[in-house]
SEMIVO-575743 format. One record per residue: z, y, x of N, C-alpha, C in turn; residue in one letter. Coordinates in nm, 3 decimals. Atoms other than C-alpha are relative to their C-alpha. Example, Ala and Ser with C-alpha at 12.3 -4.5 7.8 and 13.67 -1.06 7.14 Angstrom:
# SEMIVO-575743
0.000; -0.119; 0.089; 0.780; -0.450; 1.230; 0.000; 0.120; 0.090; A
-0.006; -0.119; -0.082; 0.714; -0.106; 1.367; 0.073; 0.109; -0.077; S
This chain:
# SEMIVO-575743
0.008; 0.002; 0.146; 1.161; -0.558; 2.767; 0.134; -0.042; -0.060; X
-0.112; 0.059; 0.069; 1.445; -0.580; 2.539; 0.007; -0.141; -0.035; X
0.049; 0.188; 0.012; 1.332; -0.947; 2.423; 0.050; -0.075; 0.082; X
-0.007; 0.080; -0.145; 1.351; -1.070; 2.764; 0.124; -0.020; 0.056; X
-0.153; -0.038; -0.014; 1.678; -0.870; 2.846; 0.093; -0.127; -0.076; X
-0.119; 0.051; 0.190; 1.872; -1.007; 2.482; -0.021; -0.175; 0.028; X
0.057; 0.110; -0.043; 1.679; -1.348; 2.562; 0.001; -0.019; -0.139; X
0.009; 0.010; 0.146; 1.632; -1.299; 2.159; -0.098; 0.028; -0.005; X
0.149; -0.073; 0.050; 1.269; -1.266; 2.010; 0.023; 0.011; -0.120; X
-0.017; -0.076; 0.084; 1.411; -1.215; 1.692; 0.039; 0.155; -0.026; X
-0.026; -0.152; 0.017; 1.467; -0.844; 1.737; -0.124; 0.008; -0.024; X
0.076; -0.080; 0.015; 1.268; -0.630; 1.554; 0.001; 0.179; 0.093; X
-0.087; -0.147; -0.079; 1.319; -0.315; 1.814; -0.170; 0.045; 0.069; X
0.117; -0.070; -0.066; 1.044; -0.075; 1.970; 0.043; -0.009; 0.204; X
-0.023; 0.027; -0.140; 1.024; -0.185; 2.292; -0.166; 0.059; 0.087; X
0.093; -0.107; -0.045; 0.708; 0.047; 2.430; -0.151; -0.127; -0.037; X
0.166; 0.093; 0.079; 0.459; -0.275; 2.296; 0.024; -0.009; -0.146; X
0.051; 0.005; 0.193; 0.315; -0.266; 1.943; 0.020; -0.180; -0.050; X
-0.005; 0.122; 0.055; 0.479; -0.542; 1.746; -0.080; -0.038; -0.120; X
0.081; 0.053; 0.127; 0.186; -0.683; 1.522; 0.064; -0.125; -0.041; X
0.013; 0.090; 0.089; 0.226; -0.851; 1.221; -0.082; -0.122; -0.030; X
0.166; 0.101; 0.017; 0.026; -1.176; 1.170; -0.006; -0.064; -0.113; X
0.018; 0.063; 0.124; 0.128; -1.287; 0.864; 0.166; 0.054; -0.115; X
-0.140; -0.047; 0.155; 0.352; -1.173; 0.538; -0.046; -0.055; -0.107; X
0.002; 0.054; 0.073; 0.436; -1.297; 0.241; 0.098; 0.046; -0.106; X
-0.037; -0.054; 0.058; 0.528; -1.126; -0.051; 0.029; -0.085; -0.131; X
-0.064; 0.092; 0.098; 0.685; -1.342; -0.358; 0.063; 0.108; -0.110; X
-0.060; -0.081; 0.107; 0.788; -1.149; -0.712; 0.011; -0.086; -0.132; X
-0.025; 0.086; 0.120; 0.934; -1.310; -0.982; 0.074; 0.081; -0.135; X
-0.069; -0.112; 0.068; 1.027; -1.162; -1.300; 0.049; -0.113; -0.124; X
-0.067; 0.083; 0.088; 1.225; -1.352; -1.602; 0.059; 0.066; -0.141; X
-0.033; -0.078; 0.122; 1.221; -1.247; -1.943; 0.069; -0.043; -0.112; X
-0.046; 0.059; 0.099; 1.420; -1.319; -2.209; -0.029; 0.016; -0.134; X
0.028; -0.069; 0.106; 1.279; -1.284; -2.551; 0.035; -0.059; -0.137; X
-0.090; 0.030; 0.118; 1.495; -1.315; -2.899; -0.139; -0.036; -0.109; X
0.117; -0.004; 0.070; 1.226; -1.459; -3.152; 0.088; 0.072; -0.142; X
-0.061; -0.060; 0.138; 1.249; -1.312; -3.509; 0.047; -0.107; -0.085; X
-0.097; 0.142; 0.094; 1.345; -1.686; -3.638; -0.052; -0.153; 0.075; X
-0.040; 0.144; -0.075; 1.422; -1.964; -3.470; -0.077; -0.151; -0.047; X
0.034; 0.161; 0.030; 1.292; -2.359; -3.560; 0.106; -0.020; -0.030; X
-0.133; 0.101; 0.057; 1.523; -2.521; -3.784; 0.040; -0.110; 0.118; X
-0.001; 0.133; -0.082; 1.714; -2.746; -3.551; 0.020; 0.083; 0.104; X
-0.022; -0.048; -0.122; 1.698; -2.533; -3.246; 0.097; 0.037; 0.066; X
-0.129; -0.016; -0.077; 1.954; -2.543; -2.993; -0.030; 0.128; 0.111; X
0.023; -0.128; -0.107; 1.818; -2.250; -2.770; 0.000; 0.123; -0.078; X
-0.020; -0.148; 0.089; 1.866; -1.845; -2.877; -0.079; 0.054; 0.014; X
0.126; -0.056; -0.066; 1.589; -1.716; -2.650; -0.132; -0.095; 0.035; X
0.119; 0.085; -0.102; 1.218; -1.794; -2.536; 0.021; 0.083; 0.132; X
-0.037; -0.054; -0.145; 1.190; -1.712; -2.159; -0.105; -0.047; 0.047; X
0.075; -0.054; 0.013; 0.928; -1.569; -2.027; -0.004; -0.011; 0.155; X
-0.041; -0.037; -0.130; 0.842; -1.633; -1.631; -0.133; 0.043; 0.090; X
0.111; -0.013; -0.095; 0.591; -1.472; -1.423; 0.019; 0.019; 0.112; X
0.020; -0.030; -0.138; 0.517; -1.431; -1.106; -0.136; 0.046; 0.050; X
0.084; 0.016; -0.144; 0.314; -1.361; -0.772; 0.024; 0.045; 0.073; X
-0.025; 0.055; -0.128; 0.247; -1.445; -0.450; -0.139; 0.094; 0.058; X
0.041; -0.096; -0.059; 0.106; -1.151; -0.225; -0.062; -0.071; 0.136; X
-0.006; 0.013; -0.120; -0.017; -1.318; 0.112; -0.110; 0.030; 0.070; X
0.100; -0.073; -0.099; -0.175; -1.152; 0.408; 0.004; -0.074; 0.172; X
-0.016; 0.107; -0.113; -0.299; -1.391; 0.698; -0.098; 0.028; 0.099; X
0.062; -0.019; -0.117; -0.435; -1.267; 1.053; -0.127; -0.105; 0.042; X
0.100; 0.145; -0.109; -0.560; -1.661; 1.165; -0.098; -0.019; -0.130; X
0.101; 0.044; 0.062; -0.769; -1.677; 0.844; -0.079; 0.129; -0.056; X
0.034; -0.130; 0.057; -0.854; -1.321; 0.777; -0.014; 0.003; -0.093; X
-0.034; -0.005; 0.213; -0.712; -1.333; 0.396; 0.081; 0.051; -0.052; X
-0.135; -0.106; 0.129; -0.553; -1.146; 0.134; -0.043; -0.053; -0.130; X
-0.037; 0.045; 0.138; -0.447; -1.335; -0.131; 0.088; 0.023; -0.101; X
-0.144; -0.073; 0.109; -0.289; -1.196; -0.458; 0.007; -0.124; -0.128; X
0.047; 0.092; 0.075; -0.216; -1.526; -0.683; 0.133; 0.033; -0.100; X
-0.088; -0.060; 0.136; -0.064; -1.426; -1.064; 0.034; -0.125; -0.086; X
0.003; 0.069; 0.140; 0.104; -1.642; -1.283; 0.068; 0.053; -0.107; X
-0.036; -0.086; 0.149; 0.105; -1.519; -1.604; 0.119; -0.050; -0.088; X
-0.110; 0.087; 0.077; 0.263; -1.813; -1.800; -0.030; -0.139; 0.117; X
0.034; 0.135; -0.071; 0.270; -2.166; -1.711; -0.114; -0.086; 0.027; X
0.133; 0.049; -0.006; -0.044; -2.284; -1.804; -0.133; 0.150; 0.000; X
0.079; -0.143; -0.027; -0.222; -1.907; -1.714; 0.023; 0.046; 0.100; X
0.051; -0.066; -0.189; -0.315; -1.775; -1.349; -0.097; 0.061; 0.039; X
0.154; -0.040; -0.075; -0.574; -1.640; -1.155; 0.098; 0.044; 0.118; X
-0.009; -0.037; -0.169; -0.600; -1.571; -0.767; -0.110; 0.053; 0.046; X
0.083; -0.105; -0.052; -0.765; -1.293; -0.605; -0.012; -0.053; 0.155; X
0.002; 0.052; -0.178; -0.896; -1.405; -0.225; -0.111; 0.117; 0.059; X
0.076; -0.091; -0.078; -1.009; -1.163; 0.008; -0.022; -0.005; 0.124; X
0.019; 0.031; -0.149; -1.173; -1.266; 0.312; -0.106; 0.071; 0.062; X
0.068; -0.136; -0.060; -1.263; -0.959; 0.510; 0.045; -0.002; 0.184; X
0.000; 0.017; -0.147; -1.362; -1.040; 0.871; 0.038; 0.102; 0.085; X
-0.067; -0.070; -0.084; -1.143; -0.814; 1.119; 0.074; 0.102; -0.111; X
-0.092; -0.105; 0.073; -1.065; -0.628; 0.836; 0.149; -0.005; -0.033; X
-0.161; 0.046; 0.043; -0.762; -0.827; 0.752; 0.096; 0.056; 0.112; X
-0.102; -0.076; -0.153; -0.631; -0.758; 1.107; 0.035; 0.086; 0.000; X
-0.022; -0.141; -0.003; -0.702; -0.402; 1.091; 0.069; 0.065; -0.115; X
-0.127; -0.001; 0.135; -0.463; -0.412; 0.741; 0.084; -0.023; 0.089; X
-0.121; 0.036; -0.041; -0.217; -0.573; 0.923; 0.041; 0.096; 0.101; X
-0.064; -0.073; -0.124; -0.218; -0.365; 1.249; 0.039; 0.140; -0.043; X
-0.061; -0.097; 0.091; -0.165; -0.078; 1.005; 0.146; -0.015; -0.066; X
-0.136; 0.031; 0.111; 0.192; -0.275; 0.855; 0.040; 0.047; 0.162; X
-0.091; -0.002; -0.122; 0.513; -0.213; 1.085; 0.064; -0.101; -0.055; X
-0.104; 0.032; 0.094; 0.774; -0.445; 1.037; 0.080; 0.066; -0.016; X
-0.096; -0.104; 0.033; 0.990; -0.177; 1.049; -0.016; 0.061; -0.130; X
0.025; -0.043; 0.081; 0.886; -0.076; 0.727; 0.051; -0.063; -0.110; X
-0.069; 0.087; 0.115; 1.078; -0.321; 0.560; 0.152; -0.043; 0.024; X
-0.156; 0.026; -0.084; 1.416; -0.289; 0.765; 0.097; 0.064; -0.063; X
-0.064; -0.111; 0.062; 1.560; -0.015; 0.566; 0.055; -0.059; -0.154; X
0.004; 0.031; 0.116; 1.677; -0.115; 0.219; 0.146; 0.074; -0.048; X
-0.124; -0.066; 0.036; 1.950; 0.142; 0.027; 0.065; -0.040; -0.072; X
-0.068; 0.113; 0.076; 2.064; -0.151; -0.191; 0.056; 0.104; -0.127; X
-0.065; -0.047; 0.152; 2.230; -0.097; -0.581; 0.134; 0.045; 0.023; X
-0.176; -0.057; -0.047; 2.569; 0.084; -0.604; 0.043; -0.127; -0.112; X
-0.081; 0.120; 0.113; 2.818; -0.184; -0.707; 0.026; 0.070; -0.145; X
-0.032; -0.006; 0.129; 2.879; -0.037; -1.060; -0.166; -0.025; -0.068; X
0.137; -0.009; 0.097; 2.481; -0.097; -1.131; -0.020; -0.098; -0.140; X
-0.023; 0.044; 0.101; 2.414; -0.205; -1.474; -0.146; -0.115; 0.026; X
0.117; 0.084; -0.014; 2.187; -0.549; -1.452; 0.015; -0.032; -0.129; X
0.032; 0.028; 0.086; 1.985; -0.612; -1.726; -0.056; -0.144; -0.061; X
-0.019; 0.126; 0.001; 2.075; -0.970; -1.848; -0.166; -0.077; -0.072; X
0.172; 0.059; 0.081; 1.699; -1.006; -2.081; -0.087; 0.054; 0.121; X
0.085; -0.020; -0.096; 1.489; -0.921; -1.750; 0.085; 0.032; 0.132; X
0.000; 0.082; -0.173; 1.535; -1.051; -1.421; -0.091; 0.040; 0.070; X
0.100; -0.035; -0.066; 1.360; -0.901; -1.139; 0.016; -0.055; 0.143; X
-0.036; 0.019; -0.146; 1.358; -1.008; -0.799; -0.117; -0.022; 0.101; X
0.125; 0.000; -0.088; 1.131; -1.028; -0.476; 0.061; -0.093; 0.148; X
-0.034; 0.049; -0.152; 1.130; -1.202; -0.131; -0.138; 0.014; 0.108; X
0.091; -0.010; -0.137; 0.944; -1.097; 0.185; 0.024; -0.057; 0.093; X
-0.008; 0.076; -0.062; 0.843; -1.323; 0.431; -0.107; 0.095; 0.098; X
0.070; -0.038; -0.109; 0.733; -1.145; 0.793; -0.028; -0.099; 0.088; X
0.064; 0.072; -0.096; 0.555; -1.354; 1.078; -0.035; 0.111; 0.136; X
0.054; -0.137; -0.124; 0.500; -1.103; 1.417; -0.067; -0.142; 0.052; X
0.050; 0.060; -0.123; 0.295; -1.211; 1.694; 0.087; -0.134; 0.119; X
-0.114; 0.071; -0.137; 0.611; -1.318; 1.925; 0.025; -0.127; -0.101; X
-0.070; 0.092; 0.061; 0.689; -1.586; 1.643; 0.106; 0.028; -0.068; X
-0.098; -0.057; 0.056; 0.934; -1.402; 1.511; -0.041; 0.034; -0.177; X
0.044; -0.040; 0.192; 1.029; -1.450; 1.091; 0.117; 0.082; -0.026; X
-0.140; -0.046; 0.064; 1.231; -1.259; 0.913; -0.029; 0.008; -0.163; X
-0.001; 0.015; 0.120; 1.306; -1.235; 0.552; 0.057; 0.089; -0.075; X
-0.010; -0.125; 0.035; 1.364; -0.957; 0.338; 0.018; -0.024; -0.148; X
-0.025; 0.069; 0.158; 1.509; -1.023; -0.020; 0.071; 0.060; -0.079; X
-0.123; -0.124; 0.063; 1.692; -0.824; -0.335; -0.081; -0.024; -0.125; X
0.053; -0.036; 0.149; 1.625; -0.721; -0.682; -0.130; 0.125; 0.040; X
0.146; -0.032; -0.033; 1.243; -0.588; -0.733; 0.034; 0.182; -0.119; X
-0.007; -0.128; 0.087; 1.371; -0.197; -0.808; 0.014; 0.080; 0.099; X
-0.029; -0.132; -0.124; 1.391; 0.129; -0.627; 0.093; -0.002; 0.087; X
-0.140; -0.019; -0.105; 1.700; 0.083; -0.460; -0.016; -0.124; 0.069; X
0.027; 0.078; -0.022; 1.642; -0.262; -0.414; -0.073; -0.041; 0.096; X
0.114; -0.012; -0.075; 1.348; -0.257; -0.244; 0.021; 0.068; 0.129; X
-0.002; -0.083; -0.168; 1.268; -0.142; 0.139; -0.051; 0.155; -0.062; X
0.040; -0.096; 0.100; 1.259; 0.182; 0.079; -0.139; 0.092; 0.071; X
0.162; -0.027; 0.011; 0.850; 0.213; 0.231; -0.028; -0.101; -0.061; X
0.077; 0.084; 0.120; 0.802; -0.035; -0.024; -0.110; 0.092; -0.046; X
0.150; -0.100; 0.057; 0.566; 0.266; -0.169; -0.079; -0.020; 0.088; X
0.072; 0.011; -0.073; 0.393; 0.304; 0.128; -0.067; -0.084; 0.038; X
0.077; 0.119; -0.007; 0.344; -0.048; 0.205; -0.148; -0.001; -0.118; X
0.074; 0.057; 0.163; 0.219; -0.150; -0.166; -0.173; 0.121; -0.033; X
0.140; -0.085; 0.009; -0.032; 0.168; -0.131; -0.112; -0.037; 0.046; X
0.074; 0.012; -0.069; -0.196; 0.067; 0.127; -0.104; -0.164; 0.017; X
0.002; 0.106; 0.036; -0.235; -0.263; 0.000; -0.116; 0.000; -0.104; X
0.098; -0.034; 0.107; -0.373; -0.137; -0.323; -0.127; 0.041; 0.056; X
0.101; -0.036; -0.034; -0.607; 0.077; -0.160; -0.116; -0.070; 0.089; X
0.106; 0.095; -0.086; -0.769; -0.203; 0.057; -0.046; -0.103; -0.097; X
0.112; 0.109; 0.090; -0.829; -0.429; -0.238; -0.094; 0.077; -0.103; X
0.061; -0.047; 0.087; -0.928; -0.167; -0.479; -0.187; 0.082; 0.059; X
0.099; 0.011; -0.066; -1.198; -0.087; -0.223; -0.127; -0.055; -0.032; X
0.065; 0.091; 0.038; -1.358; -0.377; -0.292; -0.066; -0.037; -0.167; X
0.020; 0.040; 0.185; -1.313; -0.389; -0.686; -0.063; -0.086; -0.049; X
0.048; 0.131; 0.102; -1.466; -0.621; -0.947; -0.164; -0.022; 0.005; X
0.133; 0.076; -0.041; -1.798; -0.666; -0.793; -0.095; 0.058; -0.099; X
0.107; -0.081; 0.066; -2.147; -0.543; -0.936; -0.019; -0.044; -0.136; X
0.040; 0.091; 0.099; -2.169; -0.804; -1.191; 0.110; 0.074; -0.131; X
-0.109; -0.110; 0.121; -1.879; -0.555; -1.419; -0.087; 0.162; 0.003; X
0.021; -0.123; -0.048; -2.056; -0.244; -1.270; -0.109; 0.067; -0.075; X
0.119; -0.118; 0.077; -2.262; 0.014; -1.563; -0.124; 0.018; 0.089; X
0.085; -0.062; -0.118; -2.422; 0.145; -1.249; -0.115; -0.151; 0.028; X
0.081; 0.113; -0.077; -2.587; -0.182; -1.141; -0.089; -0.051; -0.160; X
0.063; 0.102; 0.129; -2.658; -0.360; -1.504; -0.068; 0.136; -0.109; X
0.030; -0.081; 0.106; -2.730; -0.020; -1.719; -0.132; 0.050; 0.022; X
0.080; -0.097; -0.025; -3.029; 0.136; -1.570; -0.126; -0.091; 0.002; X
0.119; 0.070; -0.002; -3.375; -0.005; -1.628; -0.068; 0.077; 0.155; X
0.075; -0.007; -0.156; -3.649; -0.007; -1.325; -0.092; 0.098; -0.028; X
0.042; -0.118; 0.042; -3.852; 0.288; -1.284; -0.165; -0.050; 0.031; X
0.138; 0.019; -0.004; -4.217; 0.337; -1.386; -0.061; 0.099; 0.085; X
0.091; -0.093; -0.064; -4.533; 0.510; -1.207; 0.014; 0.113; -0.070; X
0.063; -0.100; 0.056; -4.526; 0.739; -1.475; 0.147; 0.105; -0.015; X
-0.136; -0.050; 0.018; -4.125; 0.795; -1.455; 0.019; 0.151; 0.089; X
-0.071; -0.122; -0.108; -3.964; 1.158; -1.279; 0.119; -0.039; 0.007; X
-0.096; -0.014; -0.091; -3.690; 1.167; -1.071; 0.105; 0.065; -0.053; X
-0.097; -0.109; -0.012; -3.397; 1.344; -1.208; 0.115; -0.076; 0.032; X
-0.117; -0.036; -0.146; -3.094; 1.417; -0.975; 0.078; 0.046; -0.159; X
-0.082; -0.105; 0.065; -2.742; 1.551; -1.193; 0.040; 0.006; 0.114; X
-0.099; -0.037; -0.150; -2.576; 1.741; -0.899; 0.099; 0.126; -0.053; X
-0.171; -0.098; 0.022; -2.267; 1.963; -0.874; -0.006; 0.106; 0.092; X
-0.047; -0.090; -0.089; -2.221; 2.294; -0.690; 0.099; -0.043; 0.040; X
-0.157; 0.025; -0.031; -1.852; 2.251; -0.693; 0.063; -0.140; -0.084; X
-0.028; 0.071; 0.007; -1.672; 1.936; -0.710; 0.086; -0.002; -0.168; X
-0.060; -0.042; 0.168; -1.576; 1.884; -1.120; -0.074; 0.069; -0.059; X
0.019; -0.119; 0.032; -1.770; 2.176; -1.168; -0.134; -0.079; -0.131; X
0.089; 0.004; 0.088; -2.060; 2.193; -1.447; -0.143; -0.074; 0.092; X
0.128; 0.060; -0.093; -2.380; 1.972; -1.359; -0.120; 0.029; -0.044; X
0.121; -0.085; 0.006; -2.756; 2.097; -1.354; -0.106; -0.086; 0.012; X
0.087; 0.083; 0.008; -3.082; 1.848; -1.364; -0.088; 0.068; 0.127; X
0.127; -0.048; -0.166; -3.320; 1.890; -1.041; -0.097; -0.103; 0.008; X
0.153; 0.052; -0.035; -3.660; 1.685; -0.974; -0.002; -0.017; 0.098; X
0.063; 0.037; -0.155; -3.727; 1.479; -0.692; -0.090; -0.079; 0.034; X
0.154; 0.056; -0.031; -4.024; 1.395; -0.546; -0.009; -0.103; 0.085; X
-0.002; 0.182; -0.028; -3.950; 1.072; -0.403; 0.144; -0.123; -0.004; X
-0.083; 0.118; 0.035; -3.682; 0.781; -0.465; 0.087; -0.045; 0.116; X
-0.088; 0.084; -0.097; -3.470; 0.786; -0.122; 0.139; 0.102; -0.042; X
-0.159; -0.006; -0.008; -3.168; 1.021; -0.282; 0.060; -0.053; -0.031; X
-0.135; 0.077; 0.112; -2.846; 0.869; -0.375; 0.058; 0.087; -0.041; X
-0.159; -0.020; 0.006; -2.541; 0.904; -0.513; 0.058; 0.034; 0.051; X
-0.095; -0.053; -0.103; -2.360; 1.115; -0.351; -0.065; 0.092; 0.157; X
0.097; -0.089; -0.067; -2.615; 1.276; -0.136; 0.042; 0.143; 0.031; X
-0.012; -0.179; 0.016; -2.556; 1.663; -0.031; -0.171; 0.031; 0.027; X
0.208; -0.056; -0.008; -2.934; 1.835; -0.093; 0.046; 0.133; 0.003; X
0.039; -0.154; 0.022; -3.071; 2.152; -0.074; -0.103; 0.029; -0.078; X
0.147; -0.023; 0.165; -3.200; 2.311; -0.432; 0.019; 0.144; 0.034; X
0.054; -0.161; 0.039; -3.350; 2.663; -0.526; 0.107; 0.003; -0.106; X
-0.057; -0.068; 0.095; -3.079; 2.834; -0.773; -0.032; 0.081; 0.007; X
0.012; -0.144; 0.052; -3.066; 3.116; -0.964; -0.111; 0.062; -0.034; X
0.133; -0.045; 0.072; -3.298; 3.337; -1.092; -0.111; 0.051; 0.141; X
0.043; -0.041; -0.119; -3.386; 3.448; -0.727; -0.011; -0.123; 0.097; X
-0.001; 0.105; -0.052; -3.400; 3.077; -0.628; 0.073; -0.026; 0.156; X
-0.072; 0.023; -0.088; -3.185; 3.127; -0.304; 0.063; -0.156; 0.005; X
-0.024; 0.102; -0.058; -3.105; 2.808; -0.125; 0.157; -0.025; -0.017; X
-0.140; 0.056; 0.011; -2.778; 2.613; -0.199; 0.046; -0.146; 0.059; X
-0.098; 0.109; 0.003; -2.551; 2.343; -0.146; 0.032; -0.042; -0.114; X
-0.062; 0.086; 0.061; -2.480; 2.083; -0.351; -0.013; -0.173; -0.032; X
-0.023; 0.172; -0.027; -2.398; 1.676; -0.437; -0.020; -0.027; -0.116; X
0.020; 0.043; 0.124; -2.569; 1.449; -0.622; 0.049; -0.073; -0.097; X
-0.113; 0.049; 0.054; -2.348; 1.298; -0.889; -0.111; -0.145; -0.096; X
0.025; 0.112; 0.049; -2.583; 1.096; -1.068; -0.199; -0.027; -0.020; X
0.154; 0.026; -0.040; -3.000; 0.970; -1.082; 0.000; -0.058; -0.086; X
0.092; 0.127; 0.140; -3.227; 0.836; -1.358; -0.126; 0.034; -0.002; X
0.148; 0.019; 0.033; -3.576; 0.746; -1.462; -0.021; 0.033; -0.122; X
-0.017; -0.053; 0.128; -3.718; 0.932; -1.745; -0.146; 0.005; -0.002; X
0.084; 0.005; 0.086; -4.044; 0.940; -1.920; -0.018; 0.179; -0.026; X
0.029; -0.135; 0.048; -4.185; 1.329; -2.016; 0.070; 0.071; -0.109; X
-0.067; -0.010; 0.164; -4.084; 1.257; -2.386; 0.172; 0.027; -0.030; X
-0.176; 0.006; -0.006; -3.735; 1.165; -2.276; 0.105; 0.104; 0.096; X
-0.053; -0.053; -0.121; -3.652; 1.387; -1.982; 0.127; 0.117; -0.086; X
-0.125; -0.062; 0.083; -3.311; 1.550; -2.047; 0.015; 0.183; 0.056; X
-0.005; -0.186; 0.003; -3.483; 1.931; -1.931; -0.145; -0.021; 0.020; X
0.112; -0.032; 0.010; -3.840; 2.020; -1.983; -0.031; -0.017; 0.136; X
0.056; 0.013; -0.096; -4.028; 1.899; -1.687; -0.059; 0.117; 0.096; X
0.035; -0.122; -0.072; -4.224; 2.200; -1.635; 0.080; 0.107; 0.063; X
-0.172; -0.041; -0.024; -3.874; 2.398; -1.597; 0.041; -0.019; 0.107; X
-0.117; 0.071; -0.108; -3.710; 2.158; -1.364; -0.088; 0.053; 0.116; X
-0.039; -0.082; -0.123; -3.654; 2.313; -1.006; -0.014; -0.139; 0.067; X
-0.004; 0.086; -0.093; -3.758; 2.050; -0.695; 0.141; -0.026; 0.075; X
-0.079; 0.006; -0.108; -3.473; 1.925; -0.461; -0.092; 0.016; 0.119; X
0.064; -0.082; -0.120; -3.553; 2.123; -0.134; 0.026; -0.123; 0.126; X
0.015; 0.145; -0.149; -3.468; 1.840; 0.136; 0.187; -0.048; 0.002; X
-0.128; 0.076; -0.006; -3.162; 1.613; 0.190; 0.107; 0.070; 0.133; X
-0.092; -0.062; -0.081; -2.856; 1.765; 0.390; 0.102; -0.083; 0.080; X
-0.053; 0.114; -0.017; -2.683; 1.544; 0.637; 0.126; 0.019; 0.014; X
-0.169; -0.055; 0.008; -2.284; 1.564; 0.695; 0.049; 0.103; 0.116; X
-0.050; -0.107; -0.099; -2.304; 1.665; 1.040; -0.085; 0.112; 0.012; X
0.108; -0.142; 0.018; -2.570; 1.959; 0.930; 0.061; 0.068; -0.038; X
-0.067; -0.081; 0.050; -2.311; 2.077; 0.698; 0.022; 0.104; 0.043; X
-0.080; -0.160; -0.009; -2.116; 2.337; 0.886; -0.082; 0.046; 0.028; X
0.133; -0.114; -0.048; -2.417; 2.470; 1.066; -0.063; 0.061; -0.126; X
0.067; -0.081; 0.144; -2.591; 2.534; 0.726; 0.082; 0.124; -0.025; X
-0.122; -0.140; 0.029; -2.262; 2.739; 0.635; 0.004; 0.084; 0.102; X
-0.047; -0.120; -0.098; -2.231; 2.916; 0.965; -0.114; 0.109; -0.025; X
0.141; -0.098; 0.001; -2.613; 3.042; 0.968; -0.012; 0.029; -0.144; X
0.027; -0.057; 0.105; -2.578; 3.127; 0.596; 0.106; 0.137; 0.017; X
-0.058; -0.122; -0.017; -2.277; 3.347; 0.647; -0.047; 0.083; 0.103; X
0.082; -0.097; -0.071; -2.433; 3.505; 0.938; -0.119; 0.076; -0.059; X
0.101; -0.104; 0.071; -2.714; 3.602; 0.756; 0.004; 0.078; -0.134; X
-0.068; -0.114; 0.125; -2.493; 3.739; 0.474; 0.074; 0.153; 0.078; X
């Protein structure tokens, strides 16, 4: 192993074992300067100044992802996300190599003296090995899979989102009566225009693929259910007698077969 060779465990180098991450630490600070429209008699300062931050950290030994904001001085909040193996399986997704690269500012860059940007990354590997990763918080600045990182980041907390207790879906929908029907909105095509269907018992979801009668010749289709409600006769949003049954639930790995034996028999 190179490590062993160098007798350095600070190299970051591909040496044919996967160097996991076990802990990072992401730091952003930003500093604003802001001219008021009139000053306090008396005042010896020109600007207010303006400092926020946060602190990004992602930790293997406690399986956490913490995003903690400060807004102002006396204003914060901290996001904690403690997702058993999941955290790991975030991390074993980072490289550190992904933060080795940085194409830095061309010396003539123009810094903008009323906002201050800056960042510092703090890596942890497995071997014990830190390194530190630091600059102004801008495109050039930055590692340049900063995107990539920060995506993948996003996309594991936004996962999760703001819990049911914000969620239409959970708080909007009253409980359904004996006397309620079933309607399904579903989609042929994804975006496409949506159609009301009738179902005769309460296990589809959201997101379901069924099989309904279309058309005037009721031929058998494909399509996904986009949304479900409880309705009353009076209220139903298509004449009951009208509405078309859902034909039976379609599972994912049924899919292609459905399609093969339909085009065959076209």
């Amino acid at each position: 192993m190179v490590r062993e060779a160098t007798g350095r465990d600070d190299l970051f180098v591909f040496d044919g074992c996967s160097e996991k991450i076990d802990y990072l630490k992401l730091e952003y600070n930003r500093e604003t300067k802001i001219k008021p429209k009139q000053l306090p008699e008396g005042a010896e300062y020109e600007f207010e100044t303006w400092n926020y931050s946060e602190v990004l950290t992602i930790d293997r030994d406690t399986e956490t992802l913490t995003n903690h904001v400060q807004f102002a001085k006396q204003c914060s909040a901290t996001f904690t996300y403690h997702v058993e193996e999941g955290i790991s399986g975030l991390l074993d997704d980072l490289r550190p190599e992904m933060f080795d690269d940085v194409t830095g500012n061309p010396p003539d860059v123009i810094d903008d003296p009323m906002n201050q940007c800056d960042y510092r990354i703090t890596i942890r590997t497995q071997h014990g090995t830190e390194k530190i990763i630091e600059g102004s918080f801008d495109k050039l600045g930055l590692p340049d899979e900063y995107p990539e990182f920060i995506e993948k980041i996003f996309d594991f907390m936004a996962f999760y989102g703001l819990g049911e207790l914000f969620n239409e879906e959970s708080y909007g929908k009253a409980k359904r009566t004996a006397s309620d029907y079933i309607f399904c909105d579903v989609e042929f095509e994804p975006g496409g225009k949506t159609y009301c269907y009738l179902a005769d018992d309460d296990s589809f979801e959201v997101g379901d693929t069924v099989l309904v009668p279309a058309g005037s010749d009721n031929h058998e289709a494909l399509v996904r259910i986009v949304d479900k409600n409880y309705y009353s006769t009076e209220n139903a949003p298509f004449p009951v007698e009208k509405a078309k049954y859902i034909i039976k639930r379609i599972d994912e790995d049924e899919i292609e077969d459905f399609i093969r034996i339909k085009n065959v028999n076209h």
